[in-house]
N, C-alpha and C positions, 0 to 999 in steps of 0.2 A: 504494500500500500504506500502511495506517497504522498503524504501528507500537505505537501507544496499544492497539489492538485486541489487540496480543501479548502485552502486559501489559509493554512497555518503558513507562519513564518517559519521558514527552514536554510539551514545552510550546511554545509559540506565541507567539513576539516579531516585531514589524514585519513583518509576511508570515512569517516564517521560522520551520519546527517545527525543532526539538532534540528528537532523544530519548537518552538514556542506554543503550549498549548496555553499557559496561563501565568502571563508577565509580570516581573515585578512592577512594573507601573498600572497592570489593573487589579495590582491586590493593597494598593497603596506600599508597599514594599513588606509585606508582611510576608510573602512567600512565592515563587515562580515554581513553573511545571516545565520540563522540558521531555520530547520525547526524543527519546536515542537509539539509530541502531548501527551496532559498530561487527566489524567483519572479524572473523577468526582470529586471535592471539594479537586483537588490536589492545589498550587499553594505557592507561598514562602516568608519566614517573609517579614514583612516590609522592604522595603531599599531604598537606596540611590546611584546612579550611578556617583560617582562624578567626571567622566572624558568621560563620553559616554552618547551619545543621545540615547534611546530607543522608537521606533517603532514596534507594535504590529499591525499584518496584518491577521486579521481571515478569515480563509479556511472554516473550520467546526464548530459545537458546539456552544458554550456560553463559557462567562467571563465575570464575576464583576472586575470590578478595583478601585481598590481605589486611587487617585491622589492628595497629599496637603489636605484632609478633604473633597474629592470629589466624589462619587460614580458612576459610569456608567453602563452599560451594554452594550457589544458589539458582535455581533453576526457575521455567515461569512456572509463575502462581507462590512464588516464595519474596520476602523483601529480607533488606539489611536496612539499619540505620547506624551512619555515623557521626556522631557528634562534633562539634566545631573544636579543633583545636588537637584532632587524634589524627597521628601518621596514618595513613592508607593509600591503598590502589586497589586496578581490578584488570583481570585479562580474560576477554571473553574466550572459553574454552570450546572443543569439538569441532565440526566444520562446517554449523550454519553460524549467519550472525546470529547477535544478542538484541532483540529490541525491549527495552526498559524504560521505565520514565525517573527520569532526577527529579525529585523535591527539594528545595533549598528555603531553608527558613531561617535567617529572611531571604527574599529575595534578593537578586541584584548582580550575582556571581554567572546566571549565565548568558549574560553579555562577553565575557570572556572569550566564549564560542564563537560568538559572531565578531569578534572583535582577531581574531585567529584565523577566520577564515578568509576575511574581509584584507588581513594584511599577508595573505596567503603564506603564513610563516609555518617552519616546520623542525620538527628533534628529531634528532638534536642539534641538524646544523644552524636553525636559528635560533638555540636556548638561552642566548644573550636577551635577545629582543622579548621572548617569550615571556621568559623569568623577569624581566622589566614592568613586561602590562601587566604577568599576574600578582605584582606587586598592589596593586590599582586595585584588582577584585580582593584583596585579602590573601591571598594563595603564598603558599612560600613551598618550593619545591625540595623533596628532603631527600630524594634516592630515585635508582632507576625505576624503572619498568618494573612489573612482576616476572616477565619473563627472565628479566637479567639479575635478578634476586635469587632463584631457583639453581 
């Protein structure tokens, strides 16, 4: 399904669409909805959310997460939530994609997305630039990949 076609805002970073089902600017910043679907053993360095709550809500596929030293597996119809200010990542596992939707509360962190897409930057050969603007969203990046953890 693509969501572009519904008239959601969407965009396309590193294999991965974002669409915008429900914006920080229409919940007054109180929280956004993003829907995601990212391709096989895609997924992003380690990091840290230091001002948003993160919610993971799986549709489709598989995903490993890694939380504070923690491994899970989460499949659809399962969530994780991570609290603002906890090391984490996730690498979508098997060999369909993963379609999920992020919760961020508060909202506002995912502009990032379209802010990444928009400046067609990419990791690691632009994690100067990257590591810059996610300064902006709160983000501070702490380690690699899940895959490059393992």
């Amino acid at each position: 399904m693509n969501l572009s076609d519904k008239g959601h805002d969407c965009v396309e970073w590193l294999g991965t669409s974002y669409c915008r089902m429900l914006s920080s600017e229409d919940t007054g910043g109180t929280m956004s909805i993003v829907d995601s679907v990212g391709p096989p053993d895609s997924g992003p360095p380690c990091h840290v959310h230091r001002d948003a709550n993160e919610t993971f809500v799986m549709l489709s596929g598989e995903a490993e997460f890694w939380m504070a030293g923690e491994t899970v597996v989460k499949q659809a119809g399962q969530s994780i939530f991570v609290p603002r200010g906890i090391e984490h990542t996730f690498r979508v596992i098997g060999d369909k994609p993963s379609r999920h939707l992020v919760i961020l509360t508060p909202g506002g962190f995912e502009g990032f997305f379209y802010e990444m897409a928009s400046r067609s930057l990419r990791i690691p050969e632009d994690m100067e630039a990257v590591t810059e603007a996610a300064q902006r969203y709160h983000l501070e990046f702490t380690g690699p990949p899940l895959a490059a953890m393992q």
